[in-house]
TORDREN-981197 format. One record per residue: residue in three letters; x, y, z of N, C-alpha, C in turn; residue number from 1. Coordinates in steps of 0.05 Angstrom, whole numbers, plus 5000, padded with zeros to 4 digits. Example, Ala and Ser with C-alpha at 12.3 -4.5 7.8 and 13.67 -1.06 7.14 Angstrom:
// residues 2
   aa  n.east  n.north  n.up  ca.east  ca.north  ca.up  c.east  c.north  c.up    i
  ALA    5264     4886  5156     5246      4910   5156    5264     4934  5156    1
  SER    5257     4955  5142     5273      4979   5143    5258     5001  5157    2
// end
This chain:
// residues 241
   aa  n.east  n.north  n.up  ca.east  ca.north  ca.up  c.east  c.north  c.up    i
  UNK    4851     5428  5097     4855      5414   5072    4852     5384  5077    1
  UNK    4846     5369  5059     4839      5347   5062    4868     5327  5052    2
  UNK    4868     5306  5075     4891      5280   5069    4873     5256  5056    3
  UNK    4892     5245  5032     4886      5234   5017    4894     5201  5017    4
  UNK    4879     5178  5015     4894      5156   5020    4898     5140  4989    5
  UNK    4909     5122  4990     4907      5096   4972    4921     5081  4976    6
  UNK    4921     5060  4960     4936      5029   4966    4930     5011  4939    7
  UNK    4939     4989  4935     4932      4972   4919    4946     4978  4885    8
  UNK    4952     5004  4884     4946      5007   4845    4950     4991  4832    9
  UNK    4986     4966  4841     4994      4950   4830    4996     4954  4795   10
  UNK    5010     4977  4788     5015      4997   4767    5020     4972  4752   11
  UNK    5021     4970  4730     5035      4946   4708    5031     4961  4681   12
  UNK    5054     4956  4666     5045      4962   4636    5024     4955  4622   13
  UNK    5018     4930  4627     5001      4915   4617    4967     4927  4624   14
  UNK    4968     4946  4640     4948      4965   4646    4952     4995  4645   15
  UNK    4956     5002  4616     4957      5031   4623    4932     5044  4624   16
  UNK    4910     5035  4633     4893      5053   4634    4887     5061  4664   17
  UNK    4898     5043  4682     4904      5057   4709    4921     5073  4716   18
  UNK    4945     5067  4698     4964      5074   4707    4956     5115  4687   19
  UNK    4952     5111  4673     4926      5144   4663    4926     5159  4683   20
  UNK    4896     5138  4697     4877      5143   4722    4898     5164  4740   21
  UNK    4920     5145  4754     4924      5155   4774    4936     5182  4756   22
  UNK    4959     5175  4738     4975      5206   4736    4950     5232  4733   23
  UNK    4921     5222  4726     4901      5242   4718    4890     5248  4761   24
  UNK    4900     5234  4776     4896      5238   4796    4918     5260  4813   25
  UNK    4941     5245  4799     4961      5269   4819    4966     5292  4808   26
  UNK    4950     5301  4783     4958      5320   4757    4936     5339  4773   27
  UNK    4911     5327  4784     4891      5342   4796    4883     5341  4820   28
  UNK    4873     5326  4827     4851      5319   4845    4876     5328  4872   29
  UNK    4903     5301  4874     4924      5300   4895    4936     5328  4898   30
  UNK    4931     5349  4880     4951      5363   4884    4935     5397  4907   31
  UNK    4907     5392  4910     4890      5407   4925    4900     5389  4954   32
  UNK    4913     5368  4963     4919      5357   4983    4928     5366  5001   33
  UNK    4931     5372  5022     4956      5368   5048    4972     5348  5044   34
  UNK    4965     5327  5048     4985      5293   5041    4967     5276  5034   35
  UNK    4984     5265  5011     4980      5237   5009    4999     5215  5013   36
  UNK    4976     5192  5020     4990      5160   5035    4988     5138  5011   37
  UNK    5007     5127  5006     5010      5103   4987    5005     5083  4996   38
  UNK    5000     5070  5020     5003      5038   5033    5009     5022  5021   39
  UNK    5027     5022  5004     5034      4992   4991    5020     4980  4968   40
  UNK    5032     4971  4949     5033      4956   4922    5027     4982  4900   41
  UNK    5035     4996  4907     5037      5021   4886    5044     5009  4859   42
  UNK    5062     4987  4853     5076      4976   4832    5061     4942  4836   43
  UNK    5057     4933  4815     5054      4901   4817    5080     4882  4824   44
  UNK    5094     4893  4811     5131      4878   4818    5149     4903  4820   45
  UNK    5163     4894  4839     5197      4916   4848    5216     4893  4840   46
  UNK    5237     4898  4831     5255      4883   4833    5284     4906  4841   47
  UNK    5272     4921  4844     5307      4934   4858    5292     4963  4849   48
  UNK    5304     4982  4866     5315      5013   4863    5320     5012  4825   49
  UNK    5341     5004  4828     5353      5001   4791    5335     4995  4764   50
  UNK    5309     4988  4775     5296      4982   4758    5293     5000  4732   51
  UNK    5307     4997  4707     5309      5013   4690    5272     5006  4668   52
  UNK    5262     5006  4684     5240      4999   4662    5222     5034  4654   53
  UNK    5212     5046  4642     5197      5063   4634    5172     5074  4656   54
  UNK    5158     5046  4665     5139      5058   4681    5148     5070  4717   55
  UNK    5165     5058  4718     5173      5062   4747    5186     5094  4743   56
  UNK    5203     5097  4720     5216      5123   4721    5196     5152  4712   57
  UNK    5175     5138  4700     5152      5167   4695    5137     5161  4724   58
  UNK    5126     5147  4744     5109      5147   4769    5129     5170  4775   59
  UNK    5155     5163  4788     5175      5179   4807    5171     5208  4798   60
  UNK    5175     5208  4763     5166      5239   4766    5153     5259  4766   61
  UNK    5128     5236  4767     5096      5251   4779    5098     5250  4804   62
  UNK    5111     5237  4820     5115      5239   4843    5124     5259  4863   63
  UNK    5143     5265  4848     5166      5290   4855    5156     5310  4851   64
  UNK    5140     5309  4825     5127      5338   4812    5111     5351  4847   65
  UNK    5088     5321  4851     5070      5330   4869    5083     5336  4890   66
  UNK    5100     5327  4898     5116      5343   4920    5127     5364  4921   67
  UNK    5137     5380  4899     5146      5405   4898    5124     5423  4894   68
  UNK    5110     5413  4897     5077      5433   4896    5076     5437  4940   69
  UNK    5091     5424  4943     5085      5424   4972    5061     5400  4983   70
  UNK    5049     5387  4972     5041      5360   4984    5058     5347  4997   71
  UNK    5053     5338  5020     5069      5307   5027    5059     5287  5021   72
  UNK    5085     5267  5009     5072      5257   5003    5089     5223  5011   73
  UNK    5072     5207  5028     5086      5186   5047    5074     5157  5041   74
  UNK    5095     5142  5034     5092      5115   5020    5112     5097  5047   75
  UNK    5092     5073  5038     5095      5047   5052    5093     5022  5034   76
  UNK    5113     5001  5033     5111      4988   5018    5092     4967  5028   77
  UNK    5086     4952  4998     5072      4930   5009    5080     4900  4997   78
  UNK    5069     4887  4996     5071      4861   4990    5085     4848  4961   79
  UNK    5078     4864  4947     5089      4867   4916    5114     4885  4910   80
  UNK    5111     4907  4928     5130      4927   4930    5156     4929  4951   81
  UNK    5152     4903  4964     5169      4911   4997    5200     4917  4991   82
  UNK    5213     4907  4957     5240      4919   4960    5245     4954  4954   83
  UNK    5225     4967  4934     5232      4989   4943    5244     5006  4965   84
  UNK    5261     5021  4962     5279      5029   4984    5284     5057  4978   85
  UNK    5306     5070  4991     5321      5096   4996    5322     5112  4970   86
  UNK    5335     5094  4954     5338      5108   4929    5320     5109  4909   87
  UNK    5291     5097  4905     5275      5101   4893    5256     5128  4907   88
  UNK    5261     5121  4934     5239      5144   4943    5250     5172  4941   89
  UNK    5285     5169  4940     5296      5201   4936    5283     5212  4916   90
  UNK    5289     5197  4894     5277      5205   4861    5256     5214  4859   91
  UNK    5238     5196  4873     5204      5205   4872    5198     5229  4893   92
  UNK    5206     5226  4910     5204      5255   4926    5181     5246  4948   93
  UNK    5187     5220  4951     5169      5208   4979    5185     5208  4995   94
  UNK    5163     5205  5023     5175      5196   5057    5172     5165  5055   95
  UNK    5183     5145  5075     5176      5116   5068    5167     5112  5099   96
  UNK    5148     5100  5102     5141      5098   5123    5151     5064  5135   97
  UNK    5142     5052  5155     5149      5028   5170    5119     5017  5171   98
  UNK    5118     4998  5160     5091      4981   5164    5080     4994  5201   99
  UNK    5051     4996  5210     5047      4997   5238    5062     5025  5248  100
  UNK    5061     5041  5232     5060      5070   5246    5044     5082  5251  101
  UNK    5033     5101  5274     5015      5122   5274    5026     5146  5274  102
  UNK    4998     5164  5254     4999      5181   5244    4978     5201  5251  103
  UNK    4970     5224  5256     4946      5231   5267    4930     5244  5228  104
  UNK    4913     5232  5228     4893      5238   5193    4874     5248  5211  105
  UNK    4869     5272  5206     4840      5295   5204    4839     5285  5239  106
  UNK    4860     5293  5251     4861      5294   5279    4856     5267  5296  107
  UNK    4856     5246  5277     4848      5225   5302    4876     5213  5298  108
  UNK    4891     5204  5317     4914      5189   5316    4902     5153  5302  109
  UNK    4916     5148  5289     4912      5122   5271    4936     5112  5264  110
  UNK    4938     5078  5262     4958      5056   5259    4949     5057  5229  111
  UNK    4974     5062  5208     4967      5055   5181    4983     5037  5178  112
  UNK    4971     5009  5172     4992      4980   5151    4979     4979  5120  113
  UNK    5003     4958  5114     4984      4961   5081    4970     4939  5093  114
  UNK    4970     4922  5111     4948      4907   5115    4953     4873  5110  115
  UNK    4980     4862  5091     4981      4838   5098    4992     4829  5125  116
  UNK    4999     4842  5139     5013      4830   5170    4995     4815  5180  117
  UNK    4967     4829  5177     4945      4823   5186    4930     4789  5186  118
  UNK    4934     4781  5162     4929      4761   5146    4938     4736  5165  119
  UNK    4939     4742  5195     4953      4709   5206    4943     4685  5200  120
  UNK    4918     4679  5184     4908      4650   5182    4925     4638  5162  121
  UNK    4928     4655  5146     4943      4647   5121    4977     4636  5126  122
  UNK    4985     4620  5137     5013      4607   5153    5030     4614  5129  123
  UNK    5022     4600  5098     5049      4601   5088    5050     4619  5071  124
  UNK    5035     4649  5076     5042      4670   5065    5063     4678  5089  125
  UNK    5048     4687  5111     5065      4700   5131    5099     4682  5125  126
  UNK    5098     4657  5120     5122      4647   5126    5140     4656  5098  127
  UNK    5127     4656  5085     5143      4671   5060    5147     4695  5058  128
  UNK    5131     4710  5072     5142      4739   5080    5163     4749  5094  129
  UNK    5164     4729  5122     5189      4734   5134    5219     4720  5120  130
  UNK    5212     4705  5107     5231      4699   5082    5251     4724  5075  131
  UNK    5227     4739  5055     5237      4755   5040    5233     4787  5052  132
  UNK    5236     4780  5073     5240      4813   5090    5264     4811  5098  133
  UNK    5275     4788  5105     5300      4790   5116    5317     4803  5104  134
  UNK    5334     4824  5116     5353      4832   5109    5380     4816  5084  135
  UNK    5385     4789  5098     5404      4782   5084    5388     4776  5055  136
  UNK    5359     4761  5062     5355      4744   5031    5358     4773  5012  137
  UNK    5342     4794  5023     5342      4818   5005    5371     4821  4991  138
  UNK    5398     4826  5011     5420      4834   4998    5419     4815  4975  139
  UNK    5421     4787  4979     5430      4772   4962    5406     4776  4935  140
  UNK    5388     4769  4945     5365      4782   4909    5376     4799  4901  141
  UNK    5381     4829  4910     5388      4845   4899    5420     4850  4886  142
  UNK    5433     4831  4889     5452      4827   4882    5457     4812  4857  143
  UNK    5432     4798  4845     5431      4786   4818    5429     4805  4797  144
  UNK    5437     4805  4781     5425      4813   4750    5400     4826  4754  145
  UNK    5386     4845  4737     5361      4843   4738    5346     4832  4717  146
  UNK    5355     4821  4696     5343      4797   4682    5334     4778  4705  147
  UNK    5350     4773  4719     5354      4739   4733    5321     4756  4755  148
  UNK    5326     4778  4763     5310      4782   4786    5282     4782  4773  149
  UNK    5278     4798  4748     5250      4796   4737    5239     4767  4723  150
  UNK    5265     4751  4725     5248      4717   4724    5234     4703  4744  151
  UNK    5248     4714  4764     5240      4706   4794    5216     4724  4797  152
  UNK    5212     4747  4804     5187      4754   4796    5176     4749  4788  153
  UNK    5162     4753  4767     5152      4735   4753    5135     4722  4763  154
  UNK    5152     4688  4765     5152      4662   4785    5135     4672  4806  155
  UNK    5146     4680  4817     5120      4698   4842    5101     4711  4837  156
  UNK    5093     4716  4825     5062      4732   4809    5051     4712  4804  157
  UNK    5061     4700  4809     5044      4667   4774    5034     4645  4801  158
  UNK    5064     4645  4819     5059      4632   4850    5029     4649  4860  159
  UNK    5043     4667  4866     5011      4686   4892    4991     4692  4878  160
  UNK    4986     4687  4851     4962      4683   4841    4942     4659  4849  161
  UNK    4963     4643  4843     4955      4607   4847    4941     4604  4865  162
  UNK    4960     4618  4887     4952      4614   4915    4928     4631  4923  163
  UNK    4921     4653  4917     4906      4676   4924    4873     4654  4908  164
  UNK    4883     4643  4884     4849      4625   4864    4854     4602  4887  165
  UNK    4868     4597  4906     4865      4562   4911    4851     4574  4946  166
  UNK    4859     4590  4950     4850      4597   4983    4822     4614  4979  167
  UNK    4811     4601  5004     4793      4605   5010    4789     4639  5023  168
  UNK    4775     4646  5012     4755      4678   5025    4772     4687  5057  169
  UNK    4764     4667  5067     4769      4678   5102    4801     4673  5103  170
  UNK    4808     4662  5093     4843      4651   5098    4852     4677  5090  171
  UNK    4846     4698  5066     4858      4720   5050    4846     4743  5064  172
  UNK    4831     4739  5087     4821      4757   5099    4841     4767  5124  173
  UNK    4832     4785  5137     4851      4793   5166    4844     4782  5181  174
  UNK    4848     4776  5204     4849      4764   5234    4838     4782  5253  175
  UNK    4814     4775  5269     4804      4796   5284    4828     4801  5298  176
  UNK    4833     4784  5316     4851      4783   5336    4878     4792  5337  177
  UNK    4880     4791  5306     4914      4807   5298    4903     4843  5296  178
  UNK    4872     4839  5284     4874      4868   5284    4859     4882  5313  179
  UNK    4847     4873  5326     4856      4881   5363    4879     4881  5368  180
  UNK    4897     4861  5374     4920      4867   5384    4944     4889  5377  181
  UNK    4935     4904  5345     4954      4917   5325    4946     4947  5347  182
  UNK    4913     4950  5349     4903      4973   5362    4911     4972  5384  183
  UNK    4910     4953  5405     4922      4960   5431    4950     4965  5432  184
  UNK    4969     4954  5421     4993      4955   5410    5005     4980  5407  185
  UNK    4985     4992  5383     4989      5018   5380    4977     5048  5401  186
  UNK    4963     5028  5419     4943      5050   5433    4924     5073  5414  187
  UNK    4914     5061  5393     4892      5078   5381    4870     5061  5379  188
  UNK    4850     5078  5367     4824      5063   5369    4815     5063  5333  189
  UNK    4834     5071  5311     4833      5077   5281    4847     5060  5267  190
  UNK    4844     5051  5252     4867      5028   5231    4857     5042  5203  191
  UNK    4884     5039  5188     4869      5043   5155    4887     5038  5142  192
  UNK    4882     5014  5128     4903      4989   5110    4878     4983  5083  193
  UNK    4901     4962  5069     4894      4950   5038    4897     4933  5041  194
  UNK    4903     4924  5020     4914      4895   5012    4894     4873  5008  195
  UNK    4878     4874  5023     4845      4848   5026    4838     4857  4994  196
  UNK    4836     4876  4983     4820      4889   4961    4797     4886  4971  197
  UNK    4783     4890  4995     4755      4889   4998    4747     4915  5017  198
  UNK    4749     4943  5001     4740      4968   5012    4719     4960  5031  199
  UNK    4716     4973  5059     4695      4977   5069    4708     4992  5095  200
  UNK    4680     5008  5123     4686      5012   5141    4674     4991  5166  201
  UNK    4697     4978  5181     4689      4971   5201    4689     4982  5220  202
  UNK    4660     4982  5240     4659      4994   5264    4660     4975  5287  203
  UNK    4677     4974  5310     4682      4956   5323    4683     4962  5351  204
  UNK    4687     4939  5367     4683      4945   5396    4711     4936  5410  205
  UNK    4723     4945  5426     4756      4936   5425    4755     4949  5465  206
  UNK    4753     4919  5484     4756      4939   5512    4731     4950  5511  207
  UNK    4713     4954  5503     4682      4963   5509    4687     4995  5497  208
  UNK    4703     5000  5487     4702      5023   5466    4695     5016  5438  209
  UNK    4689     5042  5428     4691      5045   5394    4711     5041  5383  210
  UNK    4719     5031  5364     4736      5027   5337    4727     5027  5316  211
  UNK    4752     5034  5299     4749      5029   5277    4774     5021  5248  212
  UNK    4764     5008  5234     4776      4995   5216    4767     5003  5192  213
  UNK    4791     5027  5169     4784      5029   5147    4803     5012  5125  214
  UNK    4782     4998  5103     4793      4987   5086    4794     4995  5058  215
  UNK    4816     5005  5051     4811      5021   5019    4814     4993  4992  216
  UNK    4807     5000  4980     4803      4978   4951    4831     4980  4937  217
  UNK    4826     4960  4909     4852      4961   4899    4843     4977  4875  218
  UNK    4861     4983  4853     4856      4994   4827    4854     4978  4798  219
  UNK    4848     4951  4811     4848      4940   4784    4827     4937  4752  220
  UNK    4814     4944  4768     4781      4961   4746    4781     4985  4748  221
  UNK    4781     4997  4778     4775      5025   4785    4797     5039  4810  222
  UNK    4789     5061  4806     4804      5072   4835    4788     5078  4853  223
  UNK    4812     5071  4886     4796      5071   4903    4813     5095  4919  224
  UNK    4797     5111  4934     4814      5136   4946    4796     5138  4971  225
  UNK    4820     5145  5000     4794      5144   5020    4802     5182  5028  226
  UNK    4781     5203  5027     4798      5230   5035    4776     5222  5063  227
  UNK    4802     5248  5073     4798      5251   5100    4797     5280  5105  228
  UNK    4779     5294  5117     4775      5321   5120    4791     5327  5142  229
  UNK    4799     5362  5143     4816      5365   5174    4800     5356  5193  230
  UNK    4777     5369  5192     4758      5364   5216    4752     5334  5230  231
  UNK    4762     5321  5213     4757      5283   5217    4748     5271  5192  232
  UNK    4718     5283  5185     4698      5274   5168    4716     5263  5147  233
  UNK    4705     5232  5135     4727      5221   5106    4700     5211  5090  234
  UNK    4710     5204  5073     4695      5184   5044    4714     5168  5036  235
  UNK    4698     5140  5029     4720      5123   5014    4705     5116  4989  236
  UNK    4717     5127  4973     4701      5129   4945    4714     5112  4931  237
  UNK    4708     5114  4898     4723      5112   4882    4719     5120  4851  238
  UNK    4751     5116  4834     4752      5137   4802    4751     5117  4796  239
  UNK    4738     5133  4768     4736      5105   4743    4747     5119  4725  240
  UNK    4757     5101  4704     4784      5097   4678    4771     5121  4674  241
// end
């Protein structure tokens, strides 16, 4: 059976015609799966587990659905999404993975990130990441209102936009050197992350071996899905609306 990837959807109301796409994805296509992988930004904004909004509570129960079919089905947050936690994933009927895990997909052992760790040129993203990973800042956000939290959000969409039109190409790109060091790190010779939105396969040389580096797209026009056959063999394709 074939394992299924994605990343990017960055779900929003304001786009229901992705947000369609995918449920027309896990309604069909996901559910012929062994597993599927979320890598992060599944949602454009998290602001807590609690989030009483409409779209977060119909995903979870397409979610769950696909899992009681017997898919696995294993999410990693990402950059948009990093407060999701314990109690959203009960609901939905996901595993949550740890940024930089390996996993073996269609038999080759592989490091899956959603892929901003990667991003070291970029200083004052990384620095604002470890910001808001910390444990404490999290308690305390999550401890506001969620009025107060979806203003602040917000504010941040409107921020990492700014920033994403004002930086340059290579700055929003990954770091060779972060992504060698992620592979030796992990001792594999496979990577397969998001977040760049710039699908492609790199083939690479790491130690005078082969590597490789897959990059899945985001969903903001279209979907991007990378399958992976048992045997190894994948495609990184993509659905349209």
């Amino acid at each position: 059976m074939n394992t299924l990837l994605i990343s990017d959807l960055h779900l929003d109301p304001a786009r229901p015609e992705i947000t369609a796409l995918f449920e027309r994805f896990l309604l069909a296509e996901a559910r012929q799966a062994e597993a599927l992988y979320i890598l992060g930004d599944l949602f454009d904004v998290w602001v807590g587990d609690d989030n009483d909004d409409p779209l977060p509570a119909r995903v979870a129960v397409l979610l769950a659905q696909l899992s009681m079919t017997g898919v696995a089905v294993y999410f990693m947050v990402g950059n948009r999404d990093f407060l999701l936690g314990e109690a959203y994933a009960k609901r939905a009927g996901i595993h949550l993975l740890e940024d930089g895990c390996v996993h073996t997909i269609g038999g080759v052992p592989t490091v899956l990130l959603h892929g901003d760790v990667l991003c070291t040129d970029d200083a004052a993203y990384q620095s604002f990441r470890a910001e808001v990973r910390a444990p404490a800042w999290q308690a305390k956000f999550l401890a506001q209102p969620l009025v107060v939290r979806r203003t602040y959000a917000q504010q941040a969409r409107v921020m990492s936009q700014a920033h994403t039109r004002d930086s340059s190409e290579s700055l929003m790109d990954v770091n060779a050197e972060a992504v060698d060091a992620t592979l030796r790190q992990s001792a594999v010779r496979r990577m397969i992350h998001g977040h760049t939105h710039r699908p492609a396969v790199h083939d690479l040389v790491l130690d005078s071996q082969p590597a490789q580096r897959i990059v899945m797209g985001d969903w903001y026009e279209q979907g991007s899905v990378l399958q992976v056959a048992a045997q190894g063999d994948f495609t990184l394709r993509t659905l349209s609306p």
